[in-house]
DRENLUM-223768 format. One record per atom (N, C-alpha, C): residue in one letter; x, y, z negated. Coordinates in steps of 0.1 Angstrom, whole numbers, plus 2048, in hexadecimal, padded with zeros to 3 digits. Layout:
// residues N
aXYZ;...
END
This chain:
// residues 98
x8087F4800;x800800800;x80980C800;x807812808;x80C824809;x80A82D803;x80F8387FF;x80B8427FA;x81284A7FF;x80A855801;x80B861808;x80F86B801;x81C8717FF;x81C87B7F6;x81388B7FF;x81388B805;x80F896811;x7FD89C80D;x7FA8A880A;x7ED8A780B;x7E68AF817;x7DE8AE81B;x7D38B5826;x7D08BE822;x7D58CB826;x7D28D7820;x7C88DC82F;x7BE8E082E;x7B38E8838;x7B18F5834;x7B58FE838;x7AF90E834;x7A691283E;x79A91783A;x79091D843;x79192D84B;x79993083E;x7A093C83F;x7AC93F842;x7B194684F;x7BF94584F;x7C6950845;x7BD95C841;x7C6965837;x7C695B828;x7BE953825;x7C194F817;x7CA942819;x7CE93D826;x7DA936829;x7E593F827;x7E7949830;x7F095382F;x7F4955822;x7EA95A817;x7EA95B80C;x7F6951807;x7F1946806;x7F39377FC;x800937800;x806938810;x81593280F;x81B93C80C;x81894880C;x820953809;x8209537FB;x81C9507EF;x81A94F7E3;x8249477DF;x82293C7E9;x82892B7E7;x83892F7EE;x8389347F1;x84A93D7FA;x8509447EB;x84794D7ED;x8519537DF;x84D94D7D4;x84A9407D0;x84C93A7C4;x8589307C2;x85792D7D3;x85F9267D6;x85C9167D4;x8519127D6;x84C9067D2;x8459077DE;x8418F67E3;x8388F17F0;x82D8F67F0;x8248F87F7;x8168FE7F8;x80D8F67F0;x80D8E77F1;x80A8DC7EA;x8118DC7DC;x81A8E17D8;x81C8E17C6;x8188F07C7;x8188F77C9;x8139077C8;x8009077C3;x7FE8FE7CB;x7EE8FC7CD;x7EE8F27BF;x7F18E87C0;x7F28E07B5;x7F38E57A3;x7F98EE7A6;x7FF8F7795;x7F18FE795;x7EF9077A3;x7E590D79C;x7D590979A;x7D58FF799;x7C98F879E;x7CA8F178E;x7D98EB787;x7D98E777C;x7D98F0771;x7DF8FF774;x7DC90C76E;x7D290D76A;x7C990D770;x7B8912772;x7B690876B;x7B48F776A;x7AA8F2765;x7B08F4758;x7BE8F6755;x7C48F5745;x7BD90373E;x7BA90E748;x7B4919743;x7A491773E;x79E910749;x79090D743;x791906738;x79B8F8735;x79A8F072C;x79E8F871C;x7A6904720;x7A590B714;x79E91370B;x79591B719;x78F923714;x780918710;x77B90A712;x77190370E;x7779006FE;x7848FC6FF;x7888FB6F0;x7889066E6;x7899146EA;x78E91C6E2;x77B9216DE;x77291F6E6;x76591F6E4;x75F9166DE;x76590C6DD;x75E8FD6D0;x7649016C3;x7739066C1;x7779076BA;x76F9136AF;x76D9226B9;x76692B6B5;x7589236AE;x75191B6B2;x7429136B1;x74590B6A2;x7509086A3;x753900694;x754908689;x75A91468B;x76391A685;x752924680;x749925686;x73E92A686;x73292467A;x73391667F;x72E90967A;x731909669;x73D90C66D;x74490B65B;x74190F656;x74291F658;x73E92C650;x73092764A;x727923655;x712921651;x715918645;x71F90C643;x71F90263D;x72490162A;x72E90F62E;x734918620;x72A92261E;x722927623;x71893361B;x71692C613;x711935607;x70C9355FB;x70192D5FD;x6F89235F0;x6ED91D5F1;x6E39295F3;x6E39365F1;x6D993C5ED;x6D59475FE;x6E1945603;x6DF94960C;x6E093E61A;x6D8934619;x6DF92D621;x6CC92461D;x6CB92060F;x6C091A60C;x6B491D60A;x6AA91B60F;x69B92360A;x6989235F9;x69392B5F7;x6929325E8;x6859255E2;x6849235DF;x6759185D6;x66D9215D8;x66A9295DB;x65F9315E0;x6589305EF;x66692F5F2;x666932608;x66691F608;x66D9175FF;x6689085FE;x65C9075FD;x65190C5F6;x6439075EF;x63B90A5FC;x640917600;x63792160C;x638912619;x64290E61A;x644903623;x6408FA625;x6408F2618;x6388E661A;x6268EA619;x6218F3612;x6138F5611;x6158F6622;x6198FE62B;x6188FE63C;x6128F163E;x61E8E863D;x6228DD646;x6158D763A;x6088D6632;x6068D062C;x5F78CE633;x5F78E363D;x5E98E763F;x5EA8E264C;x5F48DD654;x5FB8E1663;x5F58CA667;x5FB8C765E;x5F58B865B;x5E98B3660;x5E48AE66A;x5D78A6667;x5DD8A0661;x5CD89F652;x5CC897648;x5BF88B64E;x5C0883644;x5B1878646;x5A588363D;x5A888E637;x59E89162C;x59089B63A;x586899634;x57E89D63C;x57889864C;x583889649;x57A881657;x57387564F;x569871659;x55B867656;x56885665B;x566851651;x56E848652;x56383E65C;
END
């Protein structure tokens, strides 16, 4: 089996050809490792900025998780108010003909 180190580069555009080897000249690297870096550039950029946004989300998370009980827990009051809701919100059996 063969492998091809060579890739199929197609540009639709001849100035963003122009662009690429000119870039890829003064870097001094093949058009194909030039393309390559920045193509691995870019996804390492997304992959950071998705981490540095989970990280922010955790870091968010924690904070809700260290508040105070008092600010964080319903009062026995805003508890009572709650369950009487969910008590009125209920079909019950009371008031059906069995």
């Amino acid at each position: 089996m063969s492998t091809s180190k060579a890739m199929s580069l197609r540009f639709r555009d001849p100035e963003q050809q122009a662009a690429i080897v000119a870039a890829a000249r003064q870097a001094g690297v093949s058009i194909q490792d030039y393309i390559l870096s920045a193509a691995y550039a870019r996804a390492t950029a997304v992959e950071d900025s998705f981490l540095k946004a989970f990280k922010d989300s955790m870091d968010r998370s924690g904070h809700a998780f260290a508040a105070e009980p008092s600010t964080a827990d319903p009062t026995p009051e805003q508890w009572a108010a709650e369950q009487q809701a969910r008590r009125e919100m209920e079909p019950g059996e009371r008031g059906h003909a069995a």
